[in-house]
Backbone as a ProteinNet text record, in pm:
[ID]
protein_1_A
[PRIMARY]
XXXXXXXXXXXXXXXXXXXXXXXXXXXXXXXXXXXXXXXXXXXXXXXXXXXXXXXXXXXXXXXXXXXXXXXXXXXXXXXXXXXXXXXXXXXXXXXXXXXXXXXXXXXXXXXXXXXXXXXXXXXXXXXXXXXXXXXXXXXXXXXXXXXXXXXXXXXXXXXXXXXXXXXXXXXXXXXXXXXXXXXXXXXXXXXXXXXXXXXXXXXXXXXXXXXXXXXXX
[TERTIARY]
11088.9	11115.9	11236.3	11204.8	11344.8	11472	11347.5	11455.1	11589.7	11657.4	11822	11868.1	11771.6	11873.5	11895.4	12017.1	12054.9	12063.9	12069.6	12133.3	12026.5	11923.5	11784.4	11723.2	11744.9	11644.7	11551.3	11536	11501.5	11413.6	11251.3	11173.6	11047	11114.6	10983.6	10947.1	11018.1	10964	10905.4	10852.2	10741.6	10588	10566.4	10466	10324.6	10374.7	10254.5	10225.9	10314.9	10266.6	10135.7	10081.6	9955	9913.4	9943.1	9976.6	9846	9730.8	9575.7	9576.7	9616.1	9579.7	9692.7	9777.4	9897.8	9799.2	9848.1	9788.6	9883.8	10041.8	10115	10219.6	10262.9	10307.1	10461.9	10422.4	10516	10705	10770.5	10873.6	10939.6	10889.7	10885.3	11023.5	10986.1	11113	11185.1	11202.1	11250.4	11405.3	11473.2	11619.1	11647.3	11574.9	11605.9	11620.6	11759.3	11780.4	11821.6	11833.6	11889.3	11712.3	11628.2	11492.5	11403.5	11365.8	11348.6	11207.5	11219.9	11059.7	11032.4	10916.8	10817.4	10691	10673.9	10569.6	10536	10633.5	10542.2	10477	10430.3	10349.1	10207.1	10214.3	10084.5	9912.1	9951.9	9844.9	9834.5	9911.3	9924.8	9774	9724.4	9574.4	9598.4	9620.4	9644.6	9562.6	9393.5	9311	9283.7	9306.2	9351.1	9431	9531.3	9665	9592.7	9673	9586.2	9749.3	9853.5	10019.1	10084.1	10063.6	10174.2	10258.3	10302.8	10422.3	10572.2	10635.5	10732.5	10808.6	10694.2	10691	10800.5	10812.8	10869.7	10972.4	10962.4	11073.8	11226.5	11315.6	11419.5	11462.2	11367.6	11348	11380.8	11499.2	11620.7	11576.8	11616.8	11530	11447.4	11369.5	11219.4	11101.4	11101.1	11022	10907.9	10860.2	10715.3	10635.6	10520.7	10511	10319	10322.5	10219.1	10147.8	10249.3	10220.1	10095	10159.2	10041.7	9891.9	9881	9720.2	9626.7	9623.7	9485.7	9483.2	9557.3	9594	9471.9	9407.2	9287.7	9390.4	9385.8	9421.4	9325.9	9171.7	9040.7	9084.6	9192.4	9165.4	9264.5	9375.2	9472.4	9476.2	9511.3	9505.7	9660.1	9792.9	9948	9968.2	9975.1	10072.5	10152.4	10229.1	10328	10449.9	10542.9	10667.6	10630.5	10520.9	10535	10648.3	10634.8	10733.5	10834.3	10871.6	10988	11099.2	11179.4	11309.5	11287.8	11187.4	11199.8	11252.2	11332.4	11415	11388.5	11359.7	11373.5	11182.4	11107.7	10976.5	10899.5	10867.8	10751.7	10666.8	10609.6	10496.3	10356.7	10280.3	10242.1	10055.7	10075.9	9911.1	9883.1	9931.7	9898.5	9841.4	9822.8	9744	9640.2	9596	9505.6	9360.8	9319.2	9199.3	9250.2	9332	9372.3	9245.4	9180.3	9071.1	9137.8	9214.7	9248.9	9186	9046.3	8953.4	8942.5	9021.6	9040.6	9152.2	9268.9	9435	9466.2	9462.8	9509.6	9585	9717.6	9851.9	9925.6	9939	9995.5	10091.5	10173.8	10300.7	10433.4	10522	10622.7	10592.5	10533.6	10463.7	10529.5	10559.4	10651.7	10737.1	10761.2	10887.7	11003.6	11111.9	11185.9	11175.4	11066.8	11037.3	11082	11209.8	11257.5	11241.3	11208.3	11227.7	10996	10915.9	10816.9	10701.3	10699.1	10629.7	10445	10391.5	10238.3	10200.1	10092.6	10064.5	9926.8	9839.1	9697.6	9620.7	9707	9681.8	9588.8	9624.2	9616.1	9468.7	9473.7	9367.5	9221.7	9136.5	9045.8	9054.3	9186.3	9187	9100.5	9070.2	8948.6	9054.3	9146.1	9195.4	9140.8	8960.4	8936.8	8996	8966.7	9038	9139.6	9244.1	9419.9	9428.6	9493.7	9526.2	9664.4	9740.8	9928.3	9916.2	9999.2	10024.6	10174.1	10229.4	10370	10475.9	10569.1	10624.2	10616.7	10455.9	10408.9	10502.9	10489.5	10578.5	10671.8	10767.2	10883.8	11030.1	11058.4	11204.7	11137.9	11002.8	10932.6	10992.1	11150.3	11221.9	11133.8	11061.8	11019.3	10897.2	10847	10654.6	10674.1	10551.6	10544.9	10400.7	10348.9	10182.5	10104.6	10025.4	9973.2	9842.6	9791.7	9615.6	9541.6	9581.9	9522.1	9511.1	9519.1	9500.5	9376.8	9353.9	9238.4	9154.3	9075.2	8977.8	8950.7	9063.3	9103.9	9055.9	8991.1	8958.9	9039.9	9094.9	9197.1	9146.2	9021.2	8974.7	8995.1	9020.2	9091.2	9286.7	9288	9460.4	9481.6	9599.5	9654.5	9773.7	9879.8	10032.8	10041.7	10063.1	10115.8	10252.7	10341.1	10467.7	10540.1	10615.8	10747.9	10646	10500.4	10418	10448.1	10552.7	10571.3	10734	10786.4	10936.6	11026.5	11103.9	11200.1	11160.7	11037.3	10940.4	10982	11097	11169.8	11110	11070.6	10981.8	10846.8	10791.9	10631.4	10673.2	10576.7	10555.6	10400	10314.4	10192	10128.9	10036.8	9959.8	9811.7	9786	9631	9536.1	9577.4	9482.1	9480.6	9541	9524.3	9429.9	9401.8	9312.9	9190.3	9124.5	8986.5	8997.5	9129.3	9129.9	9123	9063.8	9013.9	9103.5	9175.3	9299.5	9304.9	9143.6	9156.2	9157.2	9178.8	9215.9	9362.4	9454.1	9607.7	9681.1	9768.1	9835.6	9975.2	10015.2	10182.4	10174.9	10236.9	10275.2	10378.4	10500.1	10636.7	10725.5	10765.9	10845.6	10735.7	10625.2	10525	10594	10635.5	10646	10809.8	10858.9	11054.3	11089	11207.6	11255.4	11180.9	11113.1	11019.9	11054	11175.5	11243.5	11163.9	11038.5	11008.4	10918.7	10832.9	10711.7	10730.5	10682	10665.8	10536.5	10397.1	10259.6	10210.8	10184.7	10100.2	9960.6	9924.4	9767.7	9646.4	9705.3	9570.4	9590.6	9701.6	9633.1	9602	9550	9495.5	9399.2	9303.4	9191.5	9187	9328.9	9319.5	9324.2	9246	9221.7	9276.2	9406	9517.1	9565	9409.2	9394.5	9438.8	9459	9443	9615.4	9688.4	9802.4	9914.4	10005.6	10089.6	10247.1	10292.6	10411.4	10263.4	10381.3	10385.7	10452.1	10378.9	10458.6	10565.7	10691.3	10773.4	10822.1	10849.3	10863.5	11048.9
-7388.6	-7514.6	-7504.8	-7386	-7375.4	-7242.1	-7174.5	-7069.2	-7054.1	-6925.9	-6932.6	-7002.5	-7089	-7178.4	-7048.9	-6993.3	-6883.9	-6914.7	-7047.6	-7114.9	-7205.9	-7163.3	-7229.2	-7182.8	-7232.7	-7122.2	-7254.3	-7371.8	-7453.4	-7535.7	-7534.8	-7555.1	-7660.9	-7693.8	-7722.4	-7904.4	-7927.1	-8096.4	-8078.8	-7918.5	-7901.4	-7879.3	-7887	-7876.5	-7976.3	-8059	-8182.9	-8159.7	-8115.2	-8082.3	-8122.2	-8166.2	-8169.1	-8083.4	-7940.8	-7913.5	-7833.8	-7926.3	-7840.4	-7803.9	-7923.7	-7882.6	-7804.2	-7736.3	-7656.8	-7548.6	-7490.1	-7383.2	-7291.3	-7278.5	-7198.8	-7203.8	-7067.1	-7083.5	-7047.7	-6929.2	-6839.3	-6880.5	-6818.7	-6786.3	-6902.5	-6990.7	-7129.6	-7106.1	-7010.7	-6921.6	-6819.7	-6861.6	-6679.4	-6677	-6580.3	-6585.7	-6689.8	-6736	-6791.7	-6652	-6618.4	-6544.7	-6519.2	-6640.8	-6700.2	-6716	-6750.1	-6836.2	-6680.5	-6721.4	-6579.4	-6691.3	-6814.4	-6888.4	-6966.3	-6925.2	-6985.1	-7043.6	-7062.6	-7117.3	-7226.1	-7372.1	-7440.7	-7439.6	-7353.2	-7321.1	-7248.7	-7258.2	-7261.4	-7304.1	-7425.8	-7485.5	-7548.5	-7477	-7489.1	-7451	-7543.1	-7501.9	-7494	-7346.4	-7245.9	-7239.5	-7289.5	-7179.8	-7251	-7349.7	-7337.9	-7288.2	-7194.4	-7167	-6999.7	-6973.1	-6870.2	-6768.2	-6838.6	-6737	-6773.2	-6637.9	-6646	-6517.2	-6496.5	-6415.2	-6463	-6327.1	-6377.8	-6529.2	-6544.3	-6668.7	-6637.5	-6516.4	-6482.9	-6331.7	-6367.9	-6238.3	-6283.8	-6156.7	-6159.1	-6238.7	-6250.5	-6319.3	-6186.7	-6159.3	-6070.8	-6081.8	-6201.2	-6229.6	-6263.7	-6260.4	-6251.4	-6140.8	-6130.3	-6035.2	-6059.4	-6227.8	-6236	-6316.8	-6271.2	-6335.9	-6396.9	-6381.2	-6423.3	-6582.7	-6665.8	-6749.8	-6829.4	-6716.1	-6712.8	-6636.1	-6573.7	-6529.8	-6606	-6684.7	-6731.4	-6827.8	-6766.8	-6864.2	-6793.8	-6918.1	-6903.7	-6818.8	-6670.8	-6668.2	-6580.9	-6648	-6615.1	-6610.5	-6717.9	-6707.5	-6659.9	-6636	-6567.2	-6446.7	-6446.7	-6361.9	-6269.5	-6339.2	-6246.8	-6267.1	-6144.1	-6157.5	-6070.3	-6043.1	-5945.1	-5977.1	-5897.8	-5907.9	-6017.8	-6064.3	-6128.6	-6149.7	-6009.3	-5957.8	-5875.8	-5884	-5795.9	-5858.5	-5698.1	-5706.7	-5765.7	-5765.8	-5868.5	-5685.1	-5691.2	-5554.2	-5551.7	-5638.6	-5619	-5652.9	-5636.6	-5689.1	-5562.9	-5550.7	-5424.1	-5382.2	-5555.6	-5589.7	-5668.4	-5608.9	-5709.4	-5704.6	-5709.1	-5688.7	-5813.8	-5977.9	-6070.8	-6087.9	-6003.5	-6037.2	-5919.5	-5875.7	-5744.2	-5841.5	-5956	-5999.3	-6083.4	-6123.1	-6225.7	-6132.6	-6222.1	-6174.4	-6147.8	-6036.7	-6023.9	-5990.4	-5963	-5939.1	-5948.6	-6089.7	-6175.9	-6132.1	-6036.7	-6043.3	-5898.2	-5958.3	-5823.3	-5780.9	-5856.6	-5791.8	-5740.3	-5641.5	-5619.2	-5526	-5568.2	-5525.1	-5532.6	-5429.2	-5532.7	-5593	-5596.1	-5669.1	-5635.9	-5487	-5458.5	-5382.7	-5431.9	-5322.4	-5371.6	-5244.3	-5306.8	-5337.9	-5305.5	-5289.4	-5162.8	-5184.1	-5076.1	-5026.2	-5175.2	-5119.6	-5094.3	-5069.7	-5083.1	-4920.5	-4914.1	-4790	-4775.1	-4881.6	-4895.3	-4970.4	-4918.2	-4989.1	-5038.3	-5023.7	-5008.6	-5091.1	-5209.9	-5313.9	-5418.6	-5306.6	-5322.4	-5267.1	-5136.2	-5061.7	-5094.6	-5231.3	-5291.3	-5430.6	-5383.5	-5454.7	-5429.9	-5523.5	-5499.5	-5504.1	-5395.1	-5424.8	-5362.4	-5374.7	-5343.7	-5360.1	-5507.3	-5557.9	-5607.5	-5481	-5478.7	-5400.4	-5441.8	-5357	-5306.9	-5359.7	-5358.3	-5309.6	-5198.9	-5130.8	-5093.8	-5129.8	-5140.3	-5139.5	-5056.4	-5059.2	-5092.3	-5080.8	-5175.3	-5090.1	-4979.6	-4936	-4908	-4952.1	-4853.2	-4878.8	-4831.3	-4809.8	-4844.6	-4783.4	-4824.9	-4699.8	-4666.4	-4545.2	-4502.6	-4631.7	-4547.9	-4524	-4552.1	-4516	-4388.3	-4317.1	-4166.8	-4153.8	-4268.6	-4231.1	-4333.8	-4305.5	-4361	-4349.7	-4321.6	-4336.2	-4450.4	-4546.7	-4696.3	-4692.7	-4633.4	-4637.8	-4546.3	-4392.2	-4343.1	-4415.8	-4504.8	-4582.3	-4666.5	-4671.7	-4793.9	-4774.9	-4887.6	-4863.7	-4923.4	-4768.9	-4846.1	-4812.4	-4790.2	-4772.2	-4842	-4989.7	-5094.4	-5062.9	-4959.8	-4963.1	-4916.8	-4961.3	-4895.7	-4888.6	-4969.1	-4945.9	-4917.8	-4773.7	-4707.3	-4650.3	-4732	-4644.6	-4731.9	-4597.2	-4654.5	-4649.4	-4636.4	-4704.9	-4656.5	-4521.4	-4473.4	-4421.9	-4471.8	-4457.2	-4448.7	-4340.7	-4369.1	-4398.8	-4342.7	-4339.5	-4168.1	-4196.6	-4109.3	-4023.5	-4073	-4009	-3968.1	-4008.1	-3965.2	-3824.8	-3744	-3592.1	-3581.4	-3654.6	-3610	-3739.9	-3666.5	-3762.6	-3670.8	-3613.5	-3563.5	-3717	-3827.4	-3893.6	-3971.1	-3944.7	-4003.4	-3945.3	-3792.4	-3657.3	-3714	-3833.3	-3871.6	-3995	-4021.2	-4165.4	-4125.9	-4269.5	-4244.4	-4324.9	-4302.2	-4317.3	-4288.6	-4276.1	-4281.7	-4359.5	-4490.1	-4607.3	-4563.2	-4548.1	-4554.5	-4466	-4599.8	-4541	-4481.8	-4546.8	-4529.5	-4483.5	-4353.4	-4273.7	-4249.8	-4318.5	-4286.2	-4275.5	-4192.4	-4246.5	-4277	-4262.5	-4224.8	-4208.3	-4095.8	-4012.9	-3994	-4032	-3995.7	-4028.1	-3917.8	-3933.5	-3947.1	-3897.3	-3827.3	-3721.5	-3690.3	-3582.8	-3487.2	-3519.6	-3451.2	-3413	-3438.2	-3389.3	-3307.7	-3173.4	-3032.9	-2977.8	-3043.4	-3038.7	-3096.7	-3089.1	-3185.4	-3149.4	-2995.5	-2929.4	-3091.8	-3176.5	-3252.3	-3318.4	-3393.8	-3411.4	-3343.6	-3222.7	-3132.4	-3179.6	-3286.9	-3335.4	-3459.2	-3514.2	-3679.7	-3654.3	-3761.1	-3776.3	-3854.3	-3831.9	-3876.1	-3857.2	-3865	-3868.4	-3979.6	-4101.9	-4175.1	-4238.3	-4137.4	-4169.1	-4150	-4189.8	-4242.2	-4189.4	-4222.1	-4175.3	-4102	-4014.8	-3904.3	-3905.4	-3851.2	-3867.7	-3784	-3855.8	-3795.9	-3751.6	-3641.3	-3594.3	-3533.9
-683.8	-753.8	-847.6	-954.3	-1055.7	-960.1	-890.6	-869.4	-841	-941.9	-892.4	-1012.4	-1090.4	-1214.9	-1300.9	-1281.6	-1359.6	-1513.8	-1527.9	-1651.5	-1745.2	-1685	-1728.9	-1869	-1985.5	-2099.7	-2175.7	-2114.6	-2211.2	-2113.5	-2153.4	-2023.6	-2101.5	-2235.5	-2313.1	-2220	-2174.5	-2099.6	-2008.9	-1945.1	-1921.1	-1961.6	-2074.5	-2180	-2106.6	-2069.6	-2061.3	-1868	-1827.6	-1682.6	-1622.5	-1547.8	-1454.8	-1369.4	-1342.3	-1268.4	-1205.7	-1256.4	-1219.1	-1034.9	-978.9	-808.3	-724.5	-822.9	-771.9	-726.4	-594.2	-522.4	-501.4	-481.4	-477.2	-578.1	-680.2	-762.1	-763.4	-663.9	-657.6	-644	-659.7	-683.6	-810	-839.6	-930.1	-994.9	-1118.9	-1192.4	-1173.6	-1043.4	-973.4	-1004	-1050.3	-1081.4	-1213.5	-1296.1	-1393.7	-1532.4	-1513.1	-1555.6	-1715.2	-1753.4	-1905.9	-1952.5	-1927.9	-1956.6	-2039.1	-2194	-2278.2	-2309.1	-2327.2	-2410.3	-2289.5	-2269	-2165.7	-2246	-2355.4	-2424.6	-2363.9	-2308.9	-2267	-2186.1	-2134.5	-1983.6	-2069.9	-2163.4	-2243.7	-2169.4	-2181.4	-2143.4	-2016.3	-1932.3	-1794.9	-1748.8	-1608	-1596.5	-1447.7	-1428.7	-1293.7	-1217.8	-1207.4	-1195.7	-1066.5	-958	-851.4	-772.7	-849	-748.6	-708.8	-616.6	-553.2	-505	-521.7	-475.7	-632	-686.4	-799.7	-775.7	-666.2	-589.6	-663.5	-734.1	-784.3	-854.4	-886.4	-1021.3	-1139.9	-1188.4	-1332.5	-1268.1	-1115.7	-1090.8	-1118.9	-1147.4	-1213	-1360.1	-1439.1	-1568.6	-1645.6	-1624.8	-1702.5	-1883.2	-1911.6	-2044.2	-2088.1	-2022.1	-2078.2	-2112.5	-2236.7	-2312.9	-2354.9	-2407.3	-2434.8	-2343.3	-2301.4	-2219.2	-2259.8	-2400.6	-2457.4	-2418.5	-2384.8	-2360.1	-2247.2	-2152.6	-2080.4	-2063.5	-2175.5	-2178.4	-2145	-2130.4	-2139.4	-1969	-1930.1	-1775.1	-1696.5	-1623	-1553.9	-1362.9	-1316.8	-1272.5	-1157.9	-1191.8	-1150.5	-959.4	-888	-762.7	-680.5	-815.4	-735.9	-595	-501.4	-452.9	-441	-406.4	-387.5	-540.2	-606.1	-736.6	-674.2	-639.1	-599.5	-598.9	-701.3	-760	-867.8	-919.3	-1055.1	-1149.1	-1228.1	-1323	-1258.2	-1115.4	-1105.8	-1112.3	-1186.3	-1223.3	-1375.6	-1463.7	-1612.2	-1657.9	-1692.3	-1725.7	-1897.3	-1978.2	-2120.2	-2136.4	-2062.7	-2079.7	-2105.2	-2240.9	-2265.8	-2324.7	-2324.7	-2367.2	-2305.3	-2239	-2131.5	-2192.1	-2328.7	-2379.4	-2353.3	-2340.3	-2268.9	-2173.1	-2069.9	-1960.9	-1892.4	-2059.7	-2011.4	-2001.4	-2067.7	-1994.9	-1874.2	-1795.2	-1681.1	-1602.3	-1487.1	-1390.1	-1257	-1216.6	-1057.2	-950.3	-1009.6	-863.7	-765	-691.2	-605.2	-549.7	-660.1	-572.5	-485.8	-342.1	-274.8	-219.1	-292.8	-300	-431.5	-466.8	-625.6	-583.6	-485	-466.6	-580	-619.2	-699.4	-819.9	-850.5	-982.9	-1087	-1133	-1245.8	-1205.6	-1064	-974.3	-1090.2	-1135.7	-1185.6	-1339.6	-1407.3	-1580.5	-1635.7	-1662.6	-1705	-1836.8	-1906	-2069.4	-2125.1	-1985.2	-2001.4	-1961.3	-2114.6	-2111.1	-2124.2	-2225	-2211	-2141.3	-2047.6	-1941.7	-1976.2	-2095.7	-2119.3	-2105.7	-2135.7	-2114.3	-2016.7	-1866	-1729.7	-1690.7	-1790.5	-1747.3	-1717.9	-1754.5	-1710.5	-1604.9	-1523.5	-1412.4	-1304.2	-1256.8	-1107.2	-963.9	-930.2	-825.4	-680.5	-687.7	-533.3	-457.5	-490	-337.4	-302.8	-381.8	-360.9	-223.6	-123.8	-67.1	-31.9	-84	-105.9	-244	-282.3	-384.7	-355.9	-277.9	-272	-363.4	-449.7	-516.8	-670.6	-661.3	-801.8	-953.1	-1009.3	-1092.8	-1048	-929.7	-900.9	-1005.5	-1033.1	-1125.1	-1277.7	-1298	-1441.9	-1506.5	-1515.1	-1590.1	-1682.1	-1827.8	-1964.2	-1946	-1799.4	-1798.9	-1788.4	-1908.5	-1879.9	-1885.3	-1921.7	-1919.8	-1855.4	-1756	-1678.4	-1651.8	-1808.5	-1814.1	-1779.1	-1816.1	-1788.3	-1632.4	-1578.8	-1395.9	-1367.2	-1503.4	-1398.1	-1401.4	-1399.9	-1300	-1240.6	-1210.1	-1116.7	-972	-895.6	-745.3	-686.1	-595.3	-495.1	-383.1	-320.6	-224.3	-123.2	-117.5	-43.6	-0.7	-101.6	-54	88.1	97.7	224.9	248.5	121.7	125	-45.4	-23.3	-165.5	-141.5	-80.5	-86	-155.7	-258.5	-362.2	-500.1	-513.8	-619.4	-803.9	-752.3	-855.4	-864	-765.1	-724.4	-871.1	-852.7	-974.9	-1082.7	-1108.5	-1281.7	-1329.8	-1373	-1383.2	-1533.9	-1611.4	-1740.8	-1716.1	-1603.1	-1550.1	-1536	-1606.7	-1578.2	-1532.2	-1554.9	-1539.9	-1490.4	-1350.7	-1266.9	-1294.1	-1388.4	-1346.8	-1339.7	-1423.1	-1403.9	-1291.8	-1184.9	-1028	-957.8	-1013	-910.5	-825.5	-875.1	-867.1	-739.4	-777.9	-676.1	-529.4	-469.9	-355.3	-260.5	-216.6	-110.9	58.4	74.5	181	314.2	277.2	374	355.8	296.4	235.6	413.3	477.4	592.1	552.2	419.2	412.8	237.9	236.1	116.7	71.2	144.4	181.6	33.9	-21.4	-146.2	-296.3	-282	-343.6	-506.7	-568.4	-609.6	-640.8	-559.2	-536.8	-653.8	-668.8	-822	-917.3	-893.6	-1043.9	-1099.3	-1162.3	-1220	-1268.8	-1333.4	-1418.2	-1410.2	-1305.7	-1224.2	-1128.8	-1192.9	-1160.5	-1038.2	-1096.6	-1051.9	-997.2	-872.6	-771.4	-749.9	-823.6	-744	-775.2	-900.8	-900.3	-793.1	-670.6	-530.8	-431.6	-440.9	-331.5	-321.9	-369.8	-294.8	-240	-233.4	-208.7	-23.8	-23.8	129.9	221	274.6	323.7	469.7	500	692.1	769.7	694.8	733.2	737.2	676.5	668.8	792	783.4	895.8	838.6	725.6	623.8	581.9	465.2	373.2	234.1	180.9	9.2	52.4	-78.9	-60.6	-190.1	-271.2	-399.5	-407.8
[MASK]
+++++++++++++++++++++++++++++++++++++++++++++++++++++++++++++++++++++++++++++++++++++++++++++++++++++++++++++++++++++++++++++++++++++++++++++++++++++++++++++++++++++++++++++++++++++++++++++++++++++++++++++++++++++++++

């Protein structure tokens, strides 16, 4: 709808919107690259839309994204590439209660958060029934800690390649050791450019029969 308005930062005559029976959201603000206040999307009432696929990708300036906490995003199923490419975004404690239970694509999502190091936020996400994990932190340069994931079920995955690509400050994955990865066909790039990751023994037990690619370190 907006995407590409490179020149877009002023969105408030959207405030009063209707936009309850919207079902696809995705790419809306994609390339609105000037756009830093999204507040009027406040009281936006989402909780029919079910594709919020690159909605807020390439939102270069956009850093708070408080606005939307409280967005009913109970039926979503594709969030994938959401926030990719928001390069100055590194704050995302806004959408640590959002409900994704439902989304089973979380591809891309913070592909591209460069200036984004706590992830904790995330850590009581329900992503069973993700099964695209595709690039989700890739080029997350300042992530170095990635606790908020050990308990996460990805037992449903099956595309984890790129998921940690070019997380160039990650030194330590012990808290992955436990996850259960064995639907996962594609591992490809996994891991790549991870400068600083030395230790792999905590995946000597991941179960990766089922794979087709291979991590690549």
């Amino acid at each position: 709808m907006f995407s590409n308005c490179s020149s877009l930062s002023y969105i408030k005559a959207l405030k009063n919107w209707n936009v309850s029976n919207g079902n696809e959201f995705s790419y809306m603000f994609s390339d609105c690259s000037s756009l830093s206040d999204i507040k009027a999307l406040e009281n936006w009432k989402v909780s029919n839309g079910n594709e919020f696929s690159y909605i807020f990708s390439e939102c270069s300036s956009l850093s708070d994204i408080n606005a939307i906490q409280n967005w009913d995003v109970s039926n979503g199923k594709d969030f994938s590439g959401m926030f990719n490419g928001c390069s100055i975004l590194s704050d995302i404690k806004a959408i640590q209660n959002w409900n994704v239970s439902n989304g089973n694509n979380f591809s891309y999502i913070f592909n591209g958060c460069s200036s984004l190091s706590d992830i904790n936020a995330i850590q009581s996400w329900n992503v069973s029934n993700g099964n695209n994990f595709l690039c989700m932190f890739n080029e997350c340069s300042s992530l170095s800690d990635i606790k908020a994931l050990e308990n996460w079920n990805v037992i449903n995955g099956k595309n984890f390649r790129g998921m940690f690509n070019e997380c160039s400050s990650l030194s330590d994955i012990k808290v992955l050791e436990n996850w259960n990865v064995s639907n996962g066909n594609n591992f490809a790039y996994m891991f790549s450019k991870c400068s600083l990751l030395s230790d792999l023994k905590v995946l000597q037990n991941w179960n990766v029969s089922n794979g087709n690619v291979y991590i690549h370190v």
